[in-house]
C-alpha positions, 0 to 999 in steps of 0.5 A, spaced: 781 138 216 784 136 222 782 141 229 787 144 232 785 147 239 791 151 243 789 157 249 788 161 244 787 159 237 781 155 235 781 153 228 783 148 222 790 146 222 789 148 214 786 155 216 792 160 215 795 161 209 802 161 209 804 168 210 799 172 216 799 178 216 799 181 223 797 188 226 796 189 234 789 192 233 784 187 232 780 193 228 785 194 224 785 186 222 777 186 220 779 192 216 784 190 212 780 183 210 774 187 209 777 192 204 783 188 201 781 180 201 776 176 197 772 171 201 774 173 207 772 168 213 773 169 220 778 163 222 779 165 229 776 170 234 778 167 241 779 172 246 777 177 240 783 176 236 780 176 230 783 172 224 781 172 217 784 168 211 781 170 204 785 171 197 789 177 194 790 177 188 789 170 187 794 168 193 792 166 200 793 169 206 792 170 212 791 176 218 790 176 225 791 180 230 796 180 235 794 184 240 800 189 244 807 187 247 812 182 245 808 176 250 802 177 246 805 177 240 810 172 242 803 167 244 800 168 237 806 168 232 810 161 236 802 158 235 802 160 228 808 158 227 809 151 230 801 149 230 799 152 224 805 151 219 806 158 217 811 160 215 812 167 214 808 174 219 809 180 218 807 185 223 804 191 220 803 196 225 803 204 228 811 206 230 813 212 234 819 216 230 825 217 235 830 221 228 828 228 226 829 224 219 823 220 220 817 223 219 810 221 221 806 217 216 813 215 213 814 208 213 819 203 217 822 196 216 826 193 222 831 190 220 833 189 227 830 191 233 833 193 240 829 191 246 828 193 254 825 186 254 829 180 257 825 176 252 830 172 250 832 170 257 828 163 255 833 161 251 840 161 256 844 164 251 851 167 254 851 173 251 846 179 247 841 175 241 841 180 236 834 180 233 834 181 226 829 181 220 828 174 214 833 178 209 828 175 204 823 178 206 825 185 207 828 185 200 822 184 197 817 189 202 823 194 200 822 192 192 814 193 194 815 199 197 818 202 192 814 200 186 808 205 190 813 210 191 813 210 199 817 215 203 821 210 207 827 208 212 831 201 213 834 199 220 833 199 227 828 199 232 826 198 239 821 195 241 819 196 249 816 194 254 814 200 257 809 206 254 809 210 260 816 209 262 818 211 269 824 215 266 822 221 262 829 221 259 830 213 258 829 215 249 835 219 249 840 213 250 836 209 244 837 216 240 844 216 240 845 210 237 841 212 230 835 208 233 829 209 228 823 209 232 819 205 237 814 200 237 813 194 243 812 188 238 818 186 233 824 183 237 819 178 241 816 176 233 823 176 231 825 171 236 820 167 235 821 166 227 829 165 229 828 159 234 823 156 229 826 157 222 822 161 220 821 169 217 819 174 220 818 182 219 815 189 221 813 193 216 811 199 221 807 207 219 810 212 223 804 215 227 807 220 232 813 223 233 817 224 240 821 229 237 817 234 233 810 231 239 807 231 232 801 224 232 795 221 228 788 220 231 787 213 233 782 212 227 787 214 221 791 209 225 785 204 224 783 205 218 788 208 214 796 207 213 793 203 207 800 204 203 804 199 209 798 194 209 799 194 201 806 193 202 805 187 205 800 184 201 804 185 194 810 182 200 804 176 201 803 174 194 811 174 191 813 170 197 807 165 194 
């Protein structure tokens, strides 16, 4: 197996199944390949962004944290992706419910994600990139969470640069337009899989609402939303 070195992942070229799994909280990765792969092996951890690759249910697959934001999500999926030849990333992670409809702990697929971000300022286009999920992939994560019974919604989500914003009222405008909920990774993810040919998809667990004020303790968002983790593996294992 050949190495191969980038700022921020030190691994085989061969180390990471075709799909990684990838959650914000490096926590949250060393929980998942603990309690749902088999042989679990710590393939990276530079800068304490720990991934791992293991089986379920006899296919390999990967999870690696990519810390908070779209510039570090958008480090480590552009390497995973161009370096490492992975084909698909799921993003699991916690999102902030912006509709009355959605309710904490109810899951969330961004099928397209709004941004605040100039992220796509890089690519010199002459109008507004609309970010959208692999449809591929959400069909089948859709198909899994109704195999396990999952309270769940389909659409937009906006993924900001800011979580303590200057402008108290800056949500409102987003809810007017039927956004779902917001999270600070996917567009940049999103982008990353289009520029590259490949798939992407945020599978994300309400752990808060800024319409009730309701929210999770940041130990359930650790170490539970286990059915979200469970949809993506069963996504993981049919993508093959």
């Amino acid at each position: 197996m050949a190495l191969v070195t980038t700022p921020h992942i030190n691994a085989d070229k061969e180390a990471f199944g075709k799909t990684v799994l990838m959650p914000g909280d490096p926590l949250r990765s060393k929980f998942i390949a603990e309690n749902f792969l088999e042989d679990a092996v710590l393939v990276n951890n530079i800068r304490g962004i720990q991934g791992y690759t293991g089986t379920y249910q006899g296919t390999k697959v990967s999870v690696m944290a990519s810390g908070m934001g779209m510039p570090t999500i958008g480090i480590y999926s552009y390497e995973l992706f161009n370096f490492f030849d992975v084909e698909n990333i799921l993003r699991i992670g916690s999102t902030g419910a912006m509709q009355e409809k959605v309710k904490v702990r109810d899951i969330v697929f961004g099928m397209g994600a709004c941004t605040n971000s100039n992220y796509a300022g890089q690519y010199g286009l002459g109008g507004t990139f609309a970010p959208i999920a692999s449809y591929p992939l959400l069909k089948e994560a859709i198909a899994q969470a109704d195999r396990l019974g999952a309270s769940y919604h389909v659409g937009n989500i906006l993924s900001s640069d800011t979580f303590y914003n200057d402008d108290k009222s800056a949500s409102e405008g987003w809810q007017k337009m039927g956004v779902l909920c917001v999270e600070m990774e996917a567009a940049a993810l999103y982008m990353n899989a289009a520029r590259c040919g490949k798939n992407a998809l945020a599978i994300l667990t309400v752990s808060d609402s800024l319409v009730t004020g309701e929210e999770t303790t940041a130990e359930e968002r650790q170490n539970s939303f286990t059915q979200m983790m469970e949809i993506a593996l069963g996504t993981a294992v049919r993508l093959g």
